[in-house]
Biotite code that builds the C-alpha atoms (Angstrom):
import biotite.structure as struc

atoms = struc.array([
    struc.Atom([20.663, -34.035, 21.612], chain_id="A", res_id=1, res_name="UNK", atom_name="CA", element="C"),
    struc.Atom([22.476, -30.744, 19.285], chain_id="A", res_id=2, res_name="UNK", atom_name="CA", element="C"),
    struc.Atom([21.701, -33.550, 16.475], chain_id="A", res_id=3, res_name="UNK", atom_name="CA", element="C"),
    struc.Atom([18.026, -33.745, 16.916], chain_id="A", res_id=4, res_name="UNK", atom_name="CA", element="C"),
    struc.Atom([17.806, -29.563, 16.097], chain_id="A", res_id=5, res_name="UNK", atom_name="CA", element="C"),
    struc.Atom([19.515, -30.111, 13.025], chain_id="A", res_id=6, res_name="UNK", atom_name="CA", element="C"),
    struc.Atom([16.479, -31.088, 10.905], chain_id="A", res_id=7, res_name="UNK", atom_name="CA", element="C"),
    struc.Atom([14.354, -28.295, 12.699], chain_id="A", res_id=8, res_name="UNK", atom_name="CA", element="C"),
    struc.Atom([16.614, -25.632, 11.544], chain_id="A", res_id=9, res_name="UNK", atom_name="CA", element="C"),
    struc.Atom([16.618, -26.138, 8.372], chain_id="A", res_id=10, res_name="UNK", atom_name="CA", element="C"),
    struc.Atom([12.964, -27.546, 8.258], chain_id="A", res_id=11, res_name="UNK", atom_name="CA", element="C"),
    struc.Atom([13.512, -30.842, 6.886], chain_id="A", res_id=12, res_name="UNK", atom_name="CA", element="C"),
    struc.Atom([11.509, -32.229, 9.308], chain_id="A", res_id=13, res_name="UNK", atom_name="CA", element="C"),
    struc.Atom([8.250, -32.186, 7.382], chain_id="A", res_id=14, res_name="UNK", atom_name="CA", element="C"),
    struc.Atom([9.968, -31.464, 4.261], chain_id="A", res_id=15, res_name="UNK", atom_name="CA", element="C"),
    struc.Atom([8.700, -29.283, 1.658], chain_id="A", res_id=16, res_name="UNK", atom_name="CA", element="C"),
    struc.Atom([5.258, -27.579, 3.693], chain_id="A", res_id=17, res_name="UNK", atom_name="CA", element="C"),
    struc.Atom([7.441, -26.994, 6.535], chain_id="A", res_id=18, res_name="UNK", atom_name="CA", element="C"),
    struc.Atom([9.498, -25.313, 4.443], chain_id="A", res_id=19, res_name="UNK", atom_name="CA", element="C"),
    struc.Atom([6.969, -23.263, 2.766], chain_id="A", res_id=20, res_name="UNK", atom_name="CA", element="C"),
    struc.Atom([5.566, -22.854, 6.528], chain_id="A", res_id=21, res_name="UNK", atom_name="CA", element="C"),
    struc.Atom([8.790, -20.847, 7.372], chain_id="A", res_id=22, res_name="UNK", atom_name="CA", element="C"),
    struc.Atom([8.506, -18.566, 4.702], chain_id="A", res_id=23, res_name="UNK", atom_name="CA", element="C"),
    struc.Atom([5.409, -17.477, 5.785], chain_id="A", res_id=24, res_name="UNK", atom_name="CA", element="C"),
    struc.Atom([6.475, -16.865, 9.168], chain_id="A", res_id=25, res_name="UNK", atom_name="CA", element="C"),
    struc.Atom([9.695, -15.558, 8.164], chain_id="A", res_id=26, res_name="UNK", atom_name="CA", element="C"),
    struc.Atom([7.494, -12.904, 6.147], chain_id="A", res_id=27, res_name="UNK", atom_name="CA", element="C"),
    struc.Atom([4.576, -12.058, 8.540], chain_id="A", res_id=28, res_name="UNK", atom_name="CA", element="C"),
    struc.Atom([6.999, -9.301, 10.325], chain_id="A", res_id=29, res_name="UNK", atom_name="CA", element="C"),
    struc.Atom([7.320, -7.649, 6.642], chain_id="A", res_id=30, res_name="UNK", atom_name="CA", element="C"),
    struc.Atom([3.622, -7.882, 6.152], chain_id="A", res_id=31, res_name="UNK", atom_name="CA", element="C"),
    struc.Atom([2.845, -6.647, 9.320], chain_id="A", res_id=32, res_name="UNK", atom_name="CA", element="C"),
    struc.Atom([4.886, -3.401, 9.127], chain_id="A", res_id=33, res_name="UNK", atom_name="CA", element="C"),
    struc.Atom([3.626, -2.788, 5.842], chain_id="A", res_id=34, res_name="UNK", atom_name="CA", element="C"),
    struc.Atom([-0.076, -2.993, 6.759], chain_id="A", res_id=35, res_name="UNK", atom_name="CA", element="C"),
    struc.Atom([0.598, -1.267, 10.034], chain_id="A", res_id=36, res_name="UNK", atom_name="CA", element="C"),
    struc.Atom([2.284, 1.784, 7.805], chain_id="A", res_id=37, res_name="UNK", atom_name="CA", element="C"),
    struc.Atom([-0.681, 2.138, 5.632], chain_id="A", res_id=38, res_name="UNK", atom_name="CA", element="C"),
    struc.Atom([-3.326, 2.162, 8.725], chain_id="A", res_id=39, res_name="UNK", atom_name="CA", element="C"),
    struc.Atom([-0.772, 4.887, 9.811], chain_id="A", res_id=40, res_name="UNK", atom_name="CA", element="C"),
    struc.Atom([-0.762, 6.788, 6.861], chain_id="A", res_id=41, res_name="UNK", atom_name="CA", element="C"),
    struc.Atom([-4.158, 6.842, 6.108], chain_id="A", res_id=42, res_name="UNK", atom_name="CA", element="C"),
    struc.Atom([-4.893, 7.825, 9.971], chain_id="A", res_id=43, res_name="UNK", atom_name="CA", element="C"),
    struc.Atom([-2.627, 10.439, 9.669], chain_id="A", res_id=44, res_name="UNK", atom_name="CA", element="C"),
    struc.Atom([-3.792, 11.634, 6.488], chain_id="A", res_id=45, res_name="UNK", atom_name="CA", element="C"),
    struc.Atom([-7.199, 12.470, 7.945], chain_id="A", res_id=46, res_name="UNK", atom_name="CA", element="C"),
    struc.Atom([-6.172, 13.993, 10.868], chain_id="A", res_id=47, res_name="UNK", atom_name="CA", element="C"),
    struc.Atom([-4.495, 16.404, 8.336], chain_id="A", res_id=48, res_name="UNK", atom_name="CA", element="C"),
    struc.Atom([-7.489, 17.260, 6.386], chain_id="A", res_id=49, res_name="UNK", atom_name="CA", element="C"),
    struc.Atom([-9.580, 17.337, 9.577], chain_id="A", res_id=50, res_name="UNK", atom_name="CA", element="C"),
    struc.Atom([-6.641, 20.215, 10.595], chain_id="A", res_id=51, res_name="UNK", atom_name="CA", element="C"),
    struc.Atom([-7.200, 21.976, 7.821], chain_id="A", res_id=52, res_name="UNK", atom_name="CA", element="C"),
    struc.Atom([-10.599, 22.436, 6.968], chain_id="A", res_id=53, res_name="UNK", atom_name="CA", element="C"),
    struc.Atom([-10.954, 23.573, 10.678], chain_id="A", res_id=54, res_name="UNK", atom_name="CA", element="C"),
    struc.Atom([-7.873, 26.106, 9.638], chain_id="A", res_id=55, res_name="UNK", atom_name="CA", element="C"),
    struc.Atom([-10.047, 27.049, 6.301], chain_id="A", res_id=56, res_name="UNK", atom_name="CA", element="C"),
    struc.Atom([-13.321, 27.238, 8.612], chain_id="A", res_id=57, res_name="UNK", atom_name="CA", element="C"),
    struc.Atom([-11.680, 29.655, 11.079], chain_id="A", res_id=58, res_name="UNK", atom_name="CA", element="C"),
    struc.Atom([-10.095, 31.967, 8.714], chain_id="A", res_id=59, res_name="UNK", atom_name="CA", element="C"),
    struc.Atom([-13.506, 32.226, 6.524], chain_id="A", res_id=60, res_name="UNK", atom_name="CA", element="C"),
    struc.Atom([-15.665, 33.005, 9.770], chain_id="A", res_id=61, res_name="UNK", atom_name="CA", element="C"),
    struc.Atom([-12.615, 36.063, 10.193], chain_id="A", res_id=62, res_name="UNK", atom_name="CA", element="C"),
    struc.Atom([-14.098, 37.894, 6.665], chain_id="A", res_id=63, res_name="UNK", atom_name="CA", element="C"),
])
């Protein structure tokens, strides 16, 4: 039975596209974070420069 999860670990199973298969799982957790961390940045970046041309609008309205 352990013997038959042998060839699954190591993805020998299918041989070489199962193989390339797990590297593309294996790096979908990288990709994801890094696309996640740009939408992030970019969000937060405009919620910056909404901040502070309200800030800029409510200082010039003081003159």
């Amino acid at each position: 039975m352990l013997n038959s999860f042998g060839p699954l670990h190591f993805g020998t199973f299918w041989g070489l596209p199962s193989r390339i298969f797990y590297v593309f799982v294996g790096l979908a957790p990288l990709i994801l974070f890094i696309t996640g961390f740009v939408m992030w940045r970019y969000r937060y970046r405009a919620k910056t420069v909404v901040s502070d041309s309200t800030i800029q609008m409510s200082h010039s309205g003081r003159n």
